[in-house]
N, C-alpha and C positions, 0 to 999 in steps of 0.2 A: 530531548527532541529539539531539535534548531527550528529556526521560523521557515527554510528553506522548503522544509519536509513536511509545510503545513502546504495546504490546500484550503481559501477559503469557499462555504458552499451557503445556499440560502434554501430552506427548506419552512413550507407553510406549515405550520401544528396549530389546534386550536387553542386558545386564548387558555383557556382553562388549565390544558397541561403544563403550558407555560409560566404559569402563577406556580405549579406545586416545584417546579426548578429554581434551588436557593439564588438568587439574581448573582450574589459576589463570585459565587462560584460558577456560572450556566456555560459558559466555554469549557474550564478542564470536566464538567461533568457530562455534557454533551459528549467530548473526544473519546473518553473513558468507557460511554455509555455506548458509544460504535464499534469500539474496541471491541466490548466485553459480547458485543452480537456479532461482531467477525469471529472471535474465537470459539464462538459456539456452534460456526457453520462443520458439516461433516468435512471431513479431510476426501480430497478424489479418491474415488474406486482403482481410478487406473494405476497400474503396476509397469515397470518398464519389463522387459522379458530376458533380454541381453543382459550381459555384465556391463558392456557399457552405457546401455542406457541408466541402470544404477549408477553407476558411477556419474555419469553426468546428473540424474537430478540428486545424487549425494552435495558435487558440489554447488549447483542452485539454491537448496536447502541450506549450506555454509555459507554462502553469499547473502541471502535473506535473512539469517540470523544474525549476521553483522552488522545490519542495517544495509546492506544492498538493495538497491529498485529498481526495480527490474522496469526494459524501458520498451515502450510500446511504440510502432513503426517510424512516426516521425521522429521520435527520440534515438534510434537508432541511427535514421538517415542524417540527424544534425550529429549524431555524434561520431558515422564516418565523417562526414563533410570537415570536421574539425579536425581531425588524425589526420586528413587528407590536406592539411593548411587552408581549408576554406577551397578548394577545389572540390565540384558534383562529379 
């Protein structure tokens, strides 16, 4: 994991839980500990119905698994804006 692909966040917990988090460790166990509750959300219901829409979240799926990030509207429009030479 590169520093690129960190996000830092500040989150209030009380005093006490924070005493039972080994201090040398509380960053990768914090990361770890987000992880392990992201992985345990259910996977979507939704199904594509097409072949191509398989296919397209086939290759999403292959993308994410490589470490792809997927990029949300502004990230989108600065990253036409940059294909485009810095022209909107």
């Amino acid at each position: 994991m590169t520093s690129a692909s960190l996000q830092a966040v500040t989150v209030k917990i009380p005093l006490s839980d924070l005493r039972r988090i080994p201090e040398p460790n509380r960053s990768e166990f914090i990361r770890s500990a987000i992880s392990e509750k992201l992985a345990r959300q259910p996977a979507s219901q939704w199904k594509p119905k097409t072949a191509m829409g398989r296919k397209l979240v086939a290759l999403r799926e292959k993308f994410i698994r490589s470490g792809g990030e997927l990029l949300d509207s502004e990230g989108i429009a600065s990253e036409l804006k940059r294909r485009r030479g810095g022209l909107a």
